[in-house]
C-alpha positions as CSV (number, residue, x, y, z in Angstrom):
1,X,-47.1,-23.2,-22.8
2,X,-43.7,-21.8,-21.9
3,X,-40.5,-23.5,-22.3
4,X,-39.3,-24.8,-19.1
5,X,-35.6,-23.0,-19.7
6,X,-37.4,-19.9,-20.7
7,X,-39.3,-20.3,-17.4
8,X,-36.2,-21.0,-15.7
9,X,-34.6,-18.0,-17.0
10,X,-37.7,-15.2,-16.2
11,X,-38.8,-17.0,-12.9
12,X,-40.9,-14.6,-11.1
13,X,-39.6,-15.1,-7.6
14,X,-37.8,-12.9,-5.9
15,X,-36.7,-13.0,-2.0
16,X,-38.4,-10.7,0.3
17,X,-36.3,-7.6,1.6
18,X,-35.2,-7.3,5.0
19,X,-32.9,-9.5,5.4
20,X,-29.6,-8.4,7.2
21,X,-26.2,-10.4,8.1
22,X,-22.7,-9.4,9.4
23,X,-21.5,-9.5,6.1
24,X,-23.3,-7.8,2.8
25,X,-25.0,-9.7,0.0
26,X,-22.4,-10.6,-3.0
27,X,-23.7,-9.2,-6.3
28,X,-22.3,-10.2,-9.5
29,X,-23.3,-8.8,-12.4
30,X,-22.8,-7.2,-16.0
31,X,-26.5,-6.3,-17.0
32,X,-28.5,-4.7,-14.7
33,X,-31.9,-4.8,-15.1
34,X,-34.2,-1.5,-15.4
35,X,-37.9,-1.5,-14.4
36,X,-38.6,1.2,-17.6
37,X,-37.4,3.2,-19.8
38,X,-37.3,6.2,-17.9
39,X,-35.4,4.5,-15.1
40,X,-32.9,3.9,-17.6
41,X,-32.4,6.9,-19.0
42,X,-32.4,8.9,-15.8
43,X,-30.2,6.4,-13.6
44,X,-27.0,7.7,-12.7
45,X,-23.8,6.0,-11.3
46,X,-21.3,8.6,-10.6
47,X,-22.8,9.9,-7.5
48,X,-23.8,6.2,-6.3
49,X,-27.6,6.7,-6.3
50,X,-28.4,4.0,-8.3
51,X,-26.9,1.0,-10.9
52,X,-26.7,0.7,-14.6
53,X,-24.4,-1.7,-15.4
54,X,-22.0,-4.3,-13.2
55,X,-18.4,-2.2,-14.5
56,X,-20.2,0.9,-12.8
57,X,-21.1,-0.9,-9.2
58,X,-23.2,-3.2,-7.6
59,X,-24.3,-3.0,-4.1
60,X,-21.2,-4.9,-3.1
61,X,-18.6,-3.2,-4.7
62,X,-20.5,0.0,-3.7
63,X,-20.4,-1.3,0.0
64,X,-16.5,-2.1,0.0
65,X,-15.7,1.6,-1.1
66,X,-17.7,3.2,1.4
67,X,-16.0,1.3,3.8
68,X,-12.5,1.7,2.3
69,X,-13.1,5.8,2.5
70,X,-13.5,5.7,5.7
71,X,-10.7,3.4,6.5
72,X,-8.5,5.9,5.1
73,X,-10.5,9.4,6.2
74,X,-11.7,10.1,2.7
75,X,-14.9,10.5,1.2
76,X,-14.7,8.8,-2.3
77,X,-13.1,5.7,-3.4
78,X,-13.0,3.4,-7.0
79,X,-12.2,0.0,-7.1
80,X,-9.4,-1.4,-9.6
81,X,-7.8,-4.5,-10.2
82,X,-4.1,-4.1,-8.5
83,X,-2.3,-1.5,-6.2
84,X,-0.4,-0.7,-9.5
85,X,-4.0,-0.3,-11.6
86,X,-4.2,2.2,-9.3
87,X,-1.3,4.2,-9.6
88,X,-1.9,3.7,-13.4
89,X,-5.3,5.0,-12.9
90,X,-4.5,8.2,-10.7
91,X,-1.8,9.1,-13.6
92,X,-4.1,9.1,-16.6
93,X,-6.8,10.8,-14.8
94,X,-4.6,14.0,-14.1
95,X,-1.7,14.0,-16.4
96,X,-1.4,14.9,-20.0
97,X,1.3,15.4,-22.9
98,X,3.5,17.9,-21.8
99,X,2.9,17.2,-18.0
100,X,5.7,16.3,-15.4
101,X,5.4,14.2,-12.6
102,X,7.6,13.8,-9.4
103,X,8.5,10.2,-8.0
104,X,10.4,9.5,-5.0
105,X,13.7,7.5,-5.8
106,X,12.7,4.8,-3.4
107,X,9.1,4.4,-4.9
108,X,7.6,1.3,-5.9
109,X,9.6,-0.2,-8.5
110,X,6.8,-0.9,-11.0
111,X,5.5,3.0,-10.6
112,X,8.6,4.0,-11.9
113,X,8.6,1.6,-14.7
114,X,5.1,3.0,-15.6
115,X,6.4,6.1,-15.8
116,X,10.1,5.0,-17.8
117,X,7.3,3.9,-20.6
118,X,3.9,4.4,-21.4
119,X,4.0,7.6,-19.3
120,X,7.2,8.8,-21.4
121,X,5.7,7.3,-24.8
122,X,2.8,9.5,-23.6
123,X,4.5,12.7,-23.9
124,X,4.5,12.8,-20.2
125,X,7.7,13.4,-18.4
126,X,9.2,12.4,-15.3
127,X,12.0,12.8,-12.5
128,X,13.1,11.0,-9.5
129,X,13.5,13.4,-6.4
130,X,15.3,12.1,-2.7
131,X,12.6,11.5,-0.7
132,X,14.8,12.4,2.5
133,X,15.3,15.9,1.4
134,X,11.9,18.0,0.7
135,X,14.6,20.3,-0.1
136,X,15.6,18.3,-3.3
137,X,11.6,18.0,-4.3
138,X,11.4,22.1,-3.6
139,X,14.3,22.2,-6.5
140,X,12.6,20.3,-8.7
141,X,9.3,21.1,-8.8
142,X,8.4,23.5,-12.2
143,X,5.9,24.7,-13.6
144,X,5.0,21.7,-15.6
145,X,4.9,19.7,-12.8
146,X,1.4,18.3,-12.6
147,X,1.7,15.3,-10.1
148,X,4.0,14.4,-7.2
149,X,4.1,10.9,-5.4
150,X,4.9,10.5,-2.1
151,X,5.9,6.8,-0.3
152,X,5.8,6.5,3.6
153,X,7.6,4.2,3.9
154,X,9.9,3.5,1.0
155,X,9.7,0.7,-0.8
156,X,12.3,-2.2,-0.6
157,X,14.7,0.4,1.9
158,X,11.7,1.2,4.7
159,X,12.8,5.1,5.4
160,X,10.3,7.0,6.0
161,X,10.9,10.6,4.8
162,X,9.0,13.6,6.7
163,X,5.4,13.7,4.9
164,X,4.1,16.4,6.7
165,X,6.9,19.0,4.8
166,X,6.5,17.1,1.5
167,X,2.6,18.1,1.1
168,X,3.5,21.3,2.5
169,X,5.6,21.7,-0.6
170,X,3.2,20.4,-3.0
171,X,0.2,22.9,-1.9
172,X,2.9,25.6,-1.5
173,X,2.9,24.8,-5.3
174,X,-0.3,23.8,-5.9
175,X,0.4,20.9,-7.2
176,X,-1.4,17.5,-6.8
177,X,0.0,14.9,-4.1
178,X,-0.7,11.5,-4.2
179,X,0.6,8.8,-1.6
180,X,0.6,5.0,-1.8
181,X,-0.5,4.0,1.4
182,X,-0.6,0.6,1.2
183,X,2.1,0.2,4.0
184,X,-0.1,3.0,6.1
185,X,-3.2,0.7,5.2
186,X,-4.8,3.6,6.8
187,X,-4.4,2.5,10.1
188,X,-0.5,4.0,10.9
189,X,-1.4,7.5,9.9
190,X,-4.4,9.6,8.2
191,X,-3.3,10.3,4.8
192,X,-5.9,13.2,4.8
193,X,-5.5,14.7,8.1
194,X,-1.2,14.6,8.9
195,X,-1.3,17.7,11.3
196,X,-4.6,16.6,13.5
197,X,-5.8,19.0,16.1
198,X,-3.8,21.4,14.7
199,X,-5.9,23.4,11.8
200,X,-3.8,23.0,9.0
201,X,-5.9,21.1,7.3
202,X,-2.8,19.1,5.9
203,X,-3.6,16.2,3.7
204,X,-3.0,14.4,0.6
205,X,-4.9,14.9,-2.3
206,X,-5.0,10.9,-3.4
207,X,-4.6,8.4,-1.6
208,X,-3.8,4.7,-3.2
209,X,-4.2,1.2,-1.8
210,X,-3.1,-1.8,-2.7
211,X,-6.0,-4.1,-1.0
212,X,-4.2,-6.8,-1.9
213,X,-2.2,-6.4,1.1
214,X,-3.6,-5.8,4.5
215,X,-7.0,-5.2,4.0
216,X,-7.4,-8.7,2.2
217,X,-4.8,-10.6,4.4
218,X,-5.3,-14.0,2.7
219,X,-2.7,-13.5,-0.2
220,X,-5.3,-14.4,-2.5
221,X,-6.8,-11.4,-3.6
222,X,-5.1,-8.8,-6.1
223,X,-7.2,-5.5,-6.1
224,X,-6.5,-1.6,-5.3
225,X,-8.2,1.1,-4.9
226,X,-8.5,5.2,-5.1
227,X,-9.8,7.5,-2.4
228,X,-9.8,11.3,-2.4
229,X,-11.9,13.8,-0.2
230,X,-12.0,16.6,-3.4
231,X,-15.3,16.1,-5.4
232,X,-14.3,17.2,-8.9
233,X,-10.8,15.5,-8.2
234,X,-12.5,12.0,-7.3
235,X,-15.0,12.4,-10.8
236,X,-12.0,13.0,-13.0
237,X,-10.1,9.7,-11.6
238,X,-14.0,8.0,-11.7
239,X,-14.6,9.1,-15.2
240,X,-11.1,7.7,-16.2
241,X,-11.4,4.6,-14.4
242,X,-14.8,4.2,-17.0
243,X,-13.5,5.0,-19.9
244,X,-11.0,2.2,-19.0
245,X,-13.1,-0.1,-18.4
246,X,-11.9,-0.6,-14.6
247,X,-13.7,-3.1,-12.4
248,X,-13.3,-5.6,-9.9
249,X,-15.4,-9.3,-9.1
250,X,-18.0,-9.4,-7.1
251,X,-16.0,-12.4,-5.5
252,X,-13.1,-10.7,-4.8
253,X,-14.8,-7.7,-3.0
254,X,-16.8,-10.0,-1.1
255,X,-13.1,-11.4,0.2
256,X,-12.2,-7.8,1.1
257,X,-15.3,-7.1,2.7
258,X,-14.8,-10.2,4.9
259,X,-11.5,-9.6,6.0
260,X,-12.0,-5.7,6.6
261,X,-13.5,-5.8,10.1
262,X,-10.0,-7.9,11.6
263,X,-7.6,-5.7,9.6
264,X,-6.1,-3.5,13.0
265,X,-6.2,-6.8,14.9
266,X,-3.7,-8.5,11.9
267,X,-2.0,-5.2,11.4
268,X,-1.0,-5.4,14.8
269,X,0.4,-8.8,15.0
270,X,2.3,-8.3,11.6
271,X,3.4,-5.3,13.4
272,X,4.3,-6.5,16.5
273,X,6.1,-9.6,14.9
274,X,8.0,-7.6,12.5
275,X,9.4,-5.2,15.4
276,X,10.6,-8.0,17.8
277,X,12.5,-9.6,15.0
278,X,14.0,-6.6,13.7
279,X,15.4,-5.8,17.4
280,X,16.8,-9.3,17.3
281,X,18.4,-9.1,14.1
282,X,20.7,-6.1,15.3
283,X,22.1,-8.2,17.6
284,X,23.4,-10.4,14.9
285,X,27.1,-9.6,13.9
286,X,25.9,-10.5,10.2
287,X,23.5,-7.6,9.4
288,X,25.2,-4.6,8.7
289,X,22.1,-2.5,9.1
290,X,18.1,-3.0,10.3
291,X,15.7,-0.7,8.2
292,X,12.6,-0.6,10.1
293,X,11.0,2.8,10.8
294,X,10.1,2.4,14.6
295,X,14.2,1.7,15.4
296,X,15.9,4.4,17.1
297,X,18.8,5.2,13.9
298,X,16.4,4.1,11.2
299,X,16.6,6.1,8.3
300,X,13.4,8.3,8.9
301,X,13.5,7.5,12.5
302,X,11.9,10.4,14.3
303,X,9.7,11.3,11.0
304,X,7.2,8.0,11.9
305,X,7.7,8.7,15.3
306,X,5.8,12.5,15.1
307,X,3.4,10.8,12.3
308,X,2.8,7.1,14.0
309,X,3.6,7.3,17.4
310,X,1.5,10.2,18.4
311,X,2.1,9.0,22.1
312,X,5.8,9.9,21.8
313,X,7.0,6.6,23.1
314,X,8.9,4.9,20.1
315,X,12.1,5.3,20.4
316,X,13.3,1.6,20.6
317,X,17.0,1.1,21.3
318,X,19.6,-0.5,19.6
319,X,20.6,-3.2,22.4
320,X,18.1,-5.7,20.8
321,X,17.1,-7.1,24.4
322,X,14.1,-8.1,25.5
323,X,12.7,-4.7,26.9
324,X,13.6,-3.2,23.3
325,X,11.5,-6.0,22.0
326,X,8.5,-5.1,24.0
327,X,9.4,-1.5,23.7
328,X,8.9,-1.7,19.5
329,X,6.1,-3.9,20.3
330,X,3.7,-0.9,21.9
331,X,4.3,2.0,20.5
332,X,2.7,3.6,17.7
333,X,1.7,1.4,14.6
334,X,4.0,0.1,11.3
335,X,3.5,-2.8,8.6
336,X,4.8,-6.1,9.0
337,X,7.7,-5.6,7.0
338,X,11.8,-4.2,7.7
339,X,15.1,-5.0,5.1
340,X,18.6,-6.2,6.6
341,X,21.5,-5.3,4.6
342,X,24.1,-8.3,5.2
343,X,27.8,-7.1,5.5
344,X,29.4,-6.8,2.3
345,X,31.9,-9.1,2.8
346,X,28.6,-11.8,1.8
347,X,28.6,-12.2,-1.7
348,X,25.1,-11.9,-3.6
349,X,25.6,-15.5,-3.5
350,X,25.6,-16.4,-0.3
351,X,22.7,-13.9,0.6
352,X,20.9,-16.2,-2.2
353,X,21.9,-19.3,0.0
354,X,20.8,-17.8,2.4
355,X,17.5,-17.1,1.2
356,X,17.0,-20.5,0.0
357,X,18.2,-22.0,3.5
358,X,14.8,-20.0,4.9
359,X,12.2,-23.0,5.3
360,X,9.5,-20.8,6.9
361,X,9.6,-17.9,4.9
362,X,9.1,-18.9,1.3
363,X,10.3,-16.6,-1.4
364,X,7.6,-14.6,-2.8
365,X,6.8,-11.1,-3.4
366,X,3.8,-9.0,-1.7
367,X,3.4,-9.1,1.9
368,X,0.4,-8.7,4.7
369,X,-0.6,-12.3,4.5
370,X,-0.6,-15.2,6.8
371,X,2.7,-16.7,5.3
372,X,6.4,-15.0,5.8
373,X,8.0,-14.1,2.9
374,X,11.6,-12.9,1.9
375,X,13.1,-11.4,-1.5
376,X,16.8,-10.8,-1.8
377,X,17.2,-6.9,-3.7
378,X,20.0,-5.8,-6.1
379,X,19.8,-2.5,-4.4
380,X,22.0,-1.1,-6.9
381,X,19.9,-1.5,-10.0
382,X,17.1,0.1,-8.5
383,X,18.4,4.0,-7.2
384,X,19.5,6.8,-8.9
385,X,22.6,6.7,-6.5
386,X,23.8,4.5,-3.1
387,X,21.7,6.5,-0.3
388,X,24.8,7.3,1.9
389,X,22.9,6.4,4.9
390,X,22.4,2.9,3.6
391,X,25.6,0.6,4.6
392,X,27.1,-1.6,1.9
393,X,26.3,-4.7,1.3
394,X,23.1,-7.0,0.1
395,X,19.9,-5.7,0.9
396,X,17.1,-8.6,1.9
397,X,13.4,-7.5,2.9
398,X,11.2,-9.9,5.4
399,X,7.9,-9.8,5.3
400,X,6.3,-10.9,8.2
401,X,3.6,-13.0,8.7
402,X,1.2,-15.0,11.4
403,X,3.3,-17.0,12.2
404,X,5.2,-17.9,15.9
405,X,7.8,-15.5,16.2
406,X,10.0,-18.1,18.4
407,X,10.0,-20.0,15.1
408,X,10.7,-17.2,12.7
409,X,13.5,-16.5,14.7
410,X,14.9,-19.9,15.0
411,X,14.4,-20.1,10.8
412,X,16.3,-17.4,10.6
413,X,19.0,-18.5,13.1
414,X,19.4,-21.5,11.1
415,X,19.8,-19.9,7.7
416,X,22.3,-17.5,8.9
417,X,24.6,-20.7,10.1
418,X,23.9,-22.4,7.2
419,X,25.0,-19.1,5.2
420,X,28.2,-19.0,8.0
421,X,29.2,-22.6,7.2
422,X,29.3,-22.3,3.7
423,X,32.0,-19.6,3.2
């Protein structure tokens, strides 16, 4: 007779099909199981049409990217572990000794490092171009250049530079563009179709994601992801992200999954939060500047209004009154997120004491959860050069959360006397 763990183990029953719910099966695996031989050796992954082992896909994961490529308006997508496994994916795929690659000055702080080290110890080169000026990319573009990133917004500084000429230069070149979206989240703009109705055809080539963001919302979930709408393109970056071994939990995509049908709802409110607080801040003699991309004087300013606001009615004002407030609350879409820059007459101290006076926004770094967060920046450290239309003094970036936005606002009335009083 058979061992009962042994029976345990091959059990014979298996549940019938047809069962359908709003959300898809979770699938965990590592093996996968083949009927025969043949099966086995004729399975193939790449294209989707069948499993051979959990690091390839499972019906979940398999789910989640066909979902995400659509988010975005691509056709193909992999899963990876972080936003910045996917930048780190995307470069290995398409760079190689002797290569050069393009980054925007104000790109994600961690890209850059990537690039500063195993990129450089790589043989691969790199330069920082001005995001602001497509001009200053045209110059620098040669012929080694193999890759050029594009931000929309900026990281840490939130100007948004004019996309639509940036691609232009890089197909003008023929050279590959990726953006991180993960402030688009696919839901601002269409990182494959920037000129719609038009016939240009104008797009990125690679789009990354940090899911970790908006389309999980929970702050418990670190994951990114890759989408492209080139065939060949997508199975370089797929047969990279193999050979590395690149894969996510079923868990975790299960927690994606679930969140992704309520991501425009929460992108709005992040939104709309974020823009009636930003309108409020520049009445506060404190703040030397508001970097937000939907105010009227924003760095990047009419750039996210012909990409975002298609309906041509962001242009909020600079008064900071109610009817601004509702203005930046309607028109077009943005992340939850803007910087102040405190006058410089605050020293890096204070803005710390500052920080820490916050009681409902916690220090932390990431954003499009349910919580607030703020990070005080050493803006300094982390350009080439002071953007001259940055004022001087201590940059601080909000993320904005679920929150009331009566009670953000009070927090951060409260922080800024505390700050006052302690000069």
């Amino acid at each position: 007779m058979q061992d009962m763990i042994t029976g345990l183990i091959h059990h014979p029953y298996a549940p019938p099909e047809g069962f359908h719910a709003p959300q898809p099966g979770v699938f965990k695996a590592s093996t996968v199981i083949f009927p025969n031989v043949a099966a086995m050796r004729s399975r193939e992954w790449k294209d989707k049409t069948g499993y051979t082992y959990g690091l390839h896909g499972t019906p979940t994961t398999y789910v989640l990217e066909e979902r995400l490529a659509t988010l975005e308006g691509g056709l193909q997508c992999v899963l990876v572990p972080s936003g910045l496994a996917a930048i780190a994916n995307v470069a290995l795929a398409v760079l190689k000794t002797g290569d050069e690659v393009l980054i925007p000055d104000n790109a994600y702080g961690p890209s850059k490092a990537l690039a500063a080290a195993e990129l450089k110890d790589w043989g691969i080169t790199h330069r920082y171009y001005d995001a602001m000026n497509p001009q200053d990319l045209r110059d620098k573009i040669s012929a080694k250049t193999s890759l050029v990133w594009v931000e929309a917004a900026g990281s840490v500084t939130m100007e948004f530079p004019d996309l639509c000429e940036l691609v232009r230069i890089c197909k003008a070149n023929n050279v590959l563009c990726a953006l991180d979206n993960t402030w688009g989240a696919g839901i601002a703009f269409k990182p494959f179709d920037l000129a719609p109705g038009t016939g240009q055809g104008l797009g990125v080539d690679i789009s990354v994601h940090a899911l970790t963001k908006y389309p999980s919302g929970g702050g418990d979930v670190l994951m990114g992801s890759v989408v492209t709408r080139d065939a060949n393109l997508h199975l370089k970056i797929k047969l990279t992200h193999m050979r590395l071994g690149l894969g996510v939990a079923g868990n975790d995509a299960e927690l994606v999954l679930r969140a992704l049908p309520s991501i425009m709802l929460r992108y709005r409110a992040h939104d709309m939060a974020a823009r009636q607080l930003a309108v409020w801040c520049q009445s506060r003699p404190d703040f030397a500047q508001v970097l937000h991309p939907a105010l009227a004087g924003s760095p990047g300013h009419a750039h996210w209004q012909a990409l975002c606001d298609t309906g041509g009615a962001g242009n909020v004002g600079n008064a900071g009154n109610a009817a601004n407030a509702a203005n930046a609350a309607n028109s077009g879409n943005a992340a939850g997120l803007f910087s102040v820059i405190l006058k410089a007459k605050f020293t890096p101290g204070q803005v710390d004491a500052f920080c820490d006076a916050l009681k409902l926004f916690k220090l932390g770094f990431s954003w499009g959860g349910p919580m607030s967060l703020v990070v005080p920046y050493d803006l300094a450290s982390m350009r080439i050069a002071w953007p001259a239309y940055l004022a001087r003094g201590t940059l601080v970036r909000f993320s904005i959360g679920l929150e009331a936005v009566t009670d953000l606002q009070a927090d951060l009335a409260q922080a800024l006397d505390a700050m006052a009083a302690s000069r």
